[in-house]
C-alpha positions in Angstrom: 0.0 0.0 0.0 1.2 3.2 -0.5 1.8 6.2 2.0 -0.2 9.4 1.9 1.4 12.7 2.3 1.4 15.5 4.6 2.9 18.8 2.9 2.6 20.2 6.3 5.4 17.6 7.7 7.9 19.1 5.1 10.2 22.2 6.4 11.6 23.0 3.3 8.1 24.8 2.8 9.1 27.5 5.2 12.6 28.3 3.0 10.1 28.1 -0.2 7.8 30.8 1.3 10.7 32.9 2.1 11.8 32.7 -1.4 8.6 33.2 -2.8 7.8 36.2 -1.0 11.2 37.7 -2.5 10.1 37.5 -5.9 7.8 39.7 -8.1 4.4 39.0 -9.7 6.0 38.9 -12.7 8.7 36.4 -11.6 6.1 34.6 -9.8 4.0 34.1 -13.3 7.1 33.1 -15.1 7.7 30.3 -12.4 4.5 29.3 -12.4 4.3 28.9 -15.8 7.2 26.7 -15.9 5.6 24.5 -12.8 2.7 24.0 -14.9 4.0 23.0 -18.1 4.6 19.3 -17.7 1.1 19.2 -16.3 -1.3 20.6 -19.2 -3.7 18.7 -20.0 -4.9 18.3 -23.6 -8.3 17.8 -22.9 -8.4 21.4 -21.2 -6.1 22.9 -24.3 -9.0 25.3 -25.0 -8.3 27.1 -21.3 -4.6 25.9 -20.5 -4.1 28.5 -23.8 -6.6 31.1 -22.7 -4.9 31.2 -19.2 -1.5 31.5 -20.8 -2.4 34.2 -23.2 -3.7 36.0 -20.2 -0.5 35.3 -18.5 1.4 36.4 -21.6 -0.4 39.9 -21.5 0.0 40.4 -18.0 3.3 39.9 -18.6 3.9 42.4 -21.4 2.4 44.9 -19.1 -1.4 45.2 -20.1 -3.5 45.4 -17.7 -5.9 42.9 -18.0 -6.9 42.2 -14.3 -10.8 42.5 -14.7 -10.7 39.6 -17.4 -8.0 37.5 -16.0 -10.9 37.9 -12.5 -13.7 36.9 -14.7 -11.8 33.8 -16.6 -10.9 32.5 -13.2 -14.4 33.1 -11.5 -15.7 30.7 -15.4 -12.9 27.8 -14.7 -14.2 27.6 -11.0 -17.9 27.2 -12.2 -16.4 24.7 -14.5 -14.5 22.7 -11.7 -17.6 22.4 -9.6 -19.1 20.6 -12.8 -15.9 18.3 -12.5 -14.9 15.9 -10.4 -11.4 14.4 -8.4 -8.2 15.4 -10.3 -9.8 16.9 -13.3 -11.6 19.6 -10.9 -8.2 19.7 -9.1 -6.4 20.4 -12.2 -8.9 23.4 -13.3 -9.1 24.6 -9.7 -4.7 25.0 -10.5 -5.7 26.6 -13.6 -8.0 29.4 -12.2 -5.8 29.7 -9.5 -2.7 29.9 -11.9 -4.8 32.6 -13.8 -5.9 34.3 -10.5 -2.3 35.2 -9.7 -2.0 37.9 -12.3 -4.4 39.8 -9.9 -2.6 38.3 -6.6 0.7 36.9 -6.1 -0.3 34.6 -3.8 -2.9 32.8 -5.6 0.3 30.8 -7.5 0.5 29.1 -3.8 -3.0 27.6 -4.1 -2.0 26.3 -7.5 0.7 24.4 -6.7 -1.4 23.1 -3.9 -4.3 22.0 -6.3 -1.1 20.6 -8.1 -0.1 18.0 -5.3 -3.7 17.1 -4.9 -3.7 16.5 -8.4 -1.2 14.3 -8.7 -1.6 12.5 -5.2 -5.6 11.5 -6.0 -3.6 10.2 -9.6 -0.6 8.2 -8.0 -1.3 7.8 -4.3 2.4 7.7 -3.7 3.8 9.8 -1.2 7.1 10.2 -3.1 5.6 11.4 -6.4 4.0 14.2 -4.1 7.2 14.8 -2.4 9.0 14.8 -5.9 6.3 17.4 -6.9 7.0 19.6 -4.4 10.5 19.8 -4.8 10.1 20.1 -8.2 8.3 23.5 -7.2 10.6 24.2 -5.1 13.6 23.7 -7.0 12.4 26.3 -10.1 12.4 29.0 -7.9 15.3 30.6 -7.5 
């Protein structure tokens, strides 16, 4: 059987926050753009590119806050329409999206991440892997 895990238990989160905290909105997008690339999921391509191209104008410095708000409020709606990972993976989405308003949104979509992939694998070390995956692009 395999473990479950605890993100709580793991200290390096503490070292992570600091880090994160030190960084920008605009750093924070990049990172969390490259967090979620090996997790896109083709069957959401239609919104994985909306929330990108969002991301993309954010980052070239329009402001686009009032429809990066509304396209998160949609993918929510959606992801109470889905369930187990698939609604985790949109909830990282929105969230993901929701960061071009407030840094610290990217933290609940690295969260909705782990769920993610521990409802997939339900191995403790794949979680743990995750995270210091995360962890690790930020520097």
């Amino acid at each position: 059987m395999k473990s479950s895990f605890n993100q709580y238990k793991l200290n390096v989160y503490d070292d992570f926050i600091k880090r994160f905290n030190f960084h920008t909105k605009e750093s924070i997008l990049l990172w969390l753009k490259n967090v979620m690339q090996p997790h896109f999921r083709l069957e959401f391509d239609l919104n994985n590119k909306e929330v990108l191209s969002l991301i993309n104008e954010s980052l070239l410095g329009l402001q686009n806050v009032l429809a990066a708000r509304a396209y998160a409020f949609k993918l929510h709606k959606l992801a109470k329409t889905l369930e187990n990972d698939k609604q985790f993976y949109i909830r990282a989405l929105a969230h993901m999206v929701s960061t071009i308003h407030v840094k610290t949104h990217a933290l609940k979509c690295c969260d909705y991440l782990i769920k993610m992939i521990q409802f997939q694998t339900k191995d403790a070390n794949q979680v743990v892997s995750e995270r210091l995956r995360q962890i690790s692009l930020l520097e």
